[in-house]
C-alpha positions in Angstrom: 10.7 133.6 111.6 11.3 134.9 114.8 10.5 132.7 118.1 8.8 134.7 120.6 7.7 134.2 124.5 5.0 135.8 126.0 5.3 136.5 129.7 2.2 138.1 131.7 0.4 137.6 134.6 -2.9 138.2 132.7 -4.7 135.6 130.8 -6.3 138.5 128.6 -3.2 140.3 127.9 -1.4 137.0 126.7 -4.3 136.3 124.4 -4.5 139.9 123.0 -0.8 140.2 122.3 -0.6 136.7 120.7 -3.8 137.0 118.7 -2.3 140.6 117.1 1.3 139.0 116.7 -1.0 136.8 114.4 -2.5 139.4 112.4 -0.4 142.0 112.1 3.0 140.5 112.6 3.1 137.0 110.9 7.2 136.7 110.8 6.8 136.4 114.7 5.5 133.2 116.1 4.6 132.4 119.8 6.0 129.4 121.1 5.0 130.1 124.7 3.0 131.9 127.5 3.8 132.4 130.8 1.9 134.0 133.8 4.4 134.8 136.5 8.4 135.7 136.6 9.6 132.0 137.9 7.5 130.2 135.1 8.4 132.5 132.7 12.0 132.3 133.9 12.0 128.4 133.1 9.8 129.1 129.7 12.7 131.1 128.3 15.3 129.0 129.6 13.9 125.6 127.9 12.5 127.9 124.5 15.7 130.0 124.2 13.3 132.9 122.7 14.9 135.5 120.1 11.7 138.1 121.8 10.2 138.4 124.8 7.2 140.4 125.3 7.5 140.8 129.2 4.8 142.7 131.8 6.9 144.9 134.3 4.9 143.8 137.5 4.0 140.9 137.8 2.8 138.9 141.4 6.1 137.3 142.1 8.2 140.4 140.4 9.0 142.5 137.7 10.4 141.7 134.4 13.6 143.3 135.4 13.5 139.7 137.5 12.8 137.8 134.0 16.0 139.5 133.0 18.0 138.7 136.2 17.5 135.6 136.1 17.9 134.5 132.4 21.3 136.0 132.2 22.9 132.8 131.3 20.4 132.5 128.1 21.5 133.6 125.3 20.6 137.2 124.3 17.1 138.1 123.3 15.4 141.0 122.5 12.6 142.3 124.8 9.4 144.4 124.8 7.9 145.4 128.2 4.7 145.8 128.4 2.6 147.8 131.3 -0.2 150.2 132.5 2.3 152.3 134.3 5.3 153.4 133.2 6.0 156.2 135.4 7.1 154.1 138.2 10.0 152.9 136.0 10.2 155.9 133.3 13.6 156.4 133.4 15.1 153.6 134.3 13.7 152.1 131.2 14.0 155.2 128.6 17.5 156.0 129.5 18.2 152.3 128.3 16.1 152.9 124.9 14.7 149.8 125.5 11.1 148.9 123.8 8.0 149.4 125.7 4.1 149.6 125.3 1.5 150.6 127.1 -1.5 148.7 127.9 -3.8 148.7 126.8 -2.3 147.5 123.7 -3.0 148.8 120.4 -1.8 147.9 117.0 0.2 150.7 116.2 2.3 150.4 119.1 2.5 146.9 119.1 3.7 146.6 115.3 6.4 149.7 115.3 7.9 148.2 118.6 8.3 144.5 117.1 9.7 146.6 113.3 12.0 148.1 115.6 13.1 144.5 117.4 13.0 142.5 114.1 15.4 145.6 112.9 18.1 144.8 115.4 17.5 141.1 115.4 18.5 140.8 112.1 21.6 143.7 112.0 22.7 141.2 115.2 22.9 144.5 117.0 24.2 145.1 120.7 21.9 144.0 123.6 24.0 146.0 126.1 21.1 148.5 126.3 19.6 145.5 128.7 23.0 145.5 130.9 22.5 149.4 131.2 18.4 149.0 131.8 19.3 146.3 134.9 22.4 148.6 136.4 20.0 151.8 136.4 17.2 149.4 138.1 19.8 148.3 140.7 21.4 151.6 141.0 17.8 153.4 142.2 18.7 156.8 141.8 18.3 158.7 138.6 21.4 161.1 139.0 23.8 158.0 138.6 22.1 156.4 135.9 24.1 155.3 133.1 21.8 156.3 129.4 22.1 154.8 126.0 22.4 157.7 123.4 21.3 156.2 119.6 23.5 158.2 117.4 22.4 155.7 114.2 19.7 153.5 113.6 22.2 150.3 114.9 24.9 152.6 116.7 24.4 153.3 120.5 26.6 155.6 122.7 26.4 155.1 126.7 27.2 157.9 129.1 26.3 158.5 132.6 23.8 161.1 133.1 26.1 163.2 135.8 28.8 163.9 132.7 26.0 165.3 130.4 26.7 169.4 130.7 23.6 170.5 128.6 21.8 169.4 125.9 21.0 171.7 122.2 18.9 171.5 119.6 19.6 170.7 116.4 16.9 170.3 114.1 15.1 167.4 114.9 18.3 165.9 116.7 20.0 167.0 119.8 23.2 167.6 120.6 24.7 166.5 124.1 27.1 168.3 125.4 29.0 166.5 127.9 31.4 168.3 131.1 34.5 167.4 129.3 33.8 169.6 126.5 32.6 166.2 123.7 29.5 166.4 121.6 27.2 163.4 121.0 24.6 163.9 118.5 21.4 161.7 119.4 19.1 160.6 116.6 16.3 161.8 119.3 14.5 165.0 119.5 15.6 167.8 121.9 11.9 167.7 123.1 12.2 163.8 123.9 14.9 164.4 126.4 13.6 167.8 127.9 10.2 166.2 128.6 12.4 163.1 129.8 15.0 165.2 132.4 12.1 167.8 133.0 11.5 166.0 136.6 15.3 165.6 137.5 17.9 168.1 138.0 18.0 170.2 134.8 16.7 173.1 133.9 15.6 174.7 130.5 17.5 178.1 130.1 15.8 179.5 126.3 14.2 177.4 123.8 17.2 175.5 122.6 18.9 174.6 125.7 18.7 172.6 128.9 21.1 173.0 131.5 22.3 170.0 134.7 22.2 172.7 137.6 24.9 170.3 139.0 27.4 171.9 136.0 26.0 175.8 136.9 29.7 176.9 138.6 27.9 180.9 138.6 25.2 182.8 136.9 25.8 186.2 135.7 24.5 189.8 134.8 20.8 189.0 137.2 20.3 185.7 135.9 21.1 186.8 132.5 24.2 183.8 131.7 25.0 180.9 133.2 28.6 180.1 133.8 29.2 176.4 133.5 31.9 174.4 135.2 33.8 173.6 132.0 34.0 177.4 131.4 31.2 177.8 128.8 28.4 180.5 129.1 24.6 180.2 127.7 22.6 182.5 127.5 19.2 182.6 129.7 15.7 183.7 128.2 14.1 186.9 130.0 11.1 184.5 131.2 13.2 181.7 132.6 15.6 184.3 134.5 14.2 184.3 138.2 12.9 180.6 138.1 16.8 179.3 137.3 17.7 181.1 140.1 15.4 180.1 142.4 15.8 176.3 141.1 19.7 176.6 141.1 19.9 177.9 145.0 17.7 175.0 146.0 20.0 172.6 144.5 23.3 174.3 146.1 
């Protein structure tokens, strides 16, 4: 059985994610609710939780403050639940931590606690929660630090500046980093384009997204990029005047 906390500033929110947990996920049982960051704070500190289902804004804070200040507890999982991840979109999916939006449905709420119950019981890493609280400090996307699943328990973490650009590989992606390495994530290349589409990266063809920060030249009209560590990709017809114009606004 796993001992779970509930931590959200709404009554019906607590109810609705306890009365599910219930239903469709009888190996986790609720020993407590909280409704704000400081109670829930103390609730995990005196329950010493395995999960945590935790809102992301709450009256008195976020649940990056749940985390902050529960640091001496020993490690539990967590699943953040919210109305609006874009606020927090990256800093939370470049830590691969679990989420859910509200409002809750079962699907969502059963494949995140698999996932969670999956880790609990391999005793995997919970460094993904160190990376999720440096990238929330840290503020700006470009220094973010990401955690890269390469196997179902196997994480790799990198900082975002170092990744050169990313490939597909069948329903993997390869990330090629500035010093020339090759991690191959057990996520999609669509998962990270659609995640890096509003930073500093730019798709060149169907198979390839380049950091403009790693462009060193572009050659033959927009035709190849030349990357800093020497490499050269080639550029789709339709995407030739848009890199351009995307890469000059950046230098």
């Amino acid at each position: 059985m796993i001992k779970a906390v509930i931590i959200d500033d709404e009554r019906n929110s607590r109810d609705i994610i306890s009365l599910m947990l219930e239903k469709y996920c009888p190996d986790v049982q609720v020993a407590a609710t909280a409704s704000d960051c400081a109670d829930g704070i103390a609730t995990i500190q005196e329950h010493q939780p395995q999960l945590v289902f935790l809102d992301l804004e709450m009256p008195d804070g976020t649940g990056f403050d749940v985390l902050l200040g529960t640091r001496e507890v020993a490690p539990f999982e967590a699943v953040f639940v919210t109305a609006f991840e874009k606020k927090f979109l990256h800093t939370i999916r470049f830590s691969e931590v679990e989420i859910i939006l509200k409002p809750i449905d079962r699907e969502s709420l059963m494949n995140a606690v698999a996932k969670i119950t999956d880790r609990i019981r391999a005793n995997a890493s919970t460094t993904r929660y160190r990376v999720l609280l440096e990238n929330f400090n840290n503020g700006r996307n470009i220094n973010m630090d990401m955690v890269i699943p390469v196997t179902q328990h196997e994480d790799k973490i990198i900082g975002l500046h170092t990744v050169s650009y990313l490939e597909a590989s069948a329903e993997k992606c390869i990330i090629h980093l500035s010093d020339q390495q090759q991690i191959i994530a057990e996520r999609s290349f669509r998962y990270y384009t659609d995640l890096f589409s509003t930073l500093r990266f730019y798709q060149i063809n169907n198979h390839q997204m380049v950091q403009l920060s790693q462009i060193n030249g572009i050659e033959g009209d927009g035709g190849r990029v030349v990357l800093k560590n020497g490499e050269r990709l080639e550029v789709a017809d339709r995407r030739r005047k848009e890199l351009i114009s995307h890469w000059k606004q950046y230098k």
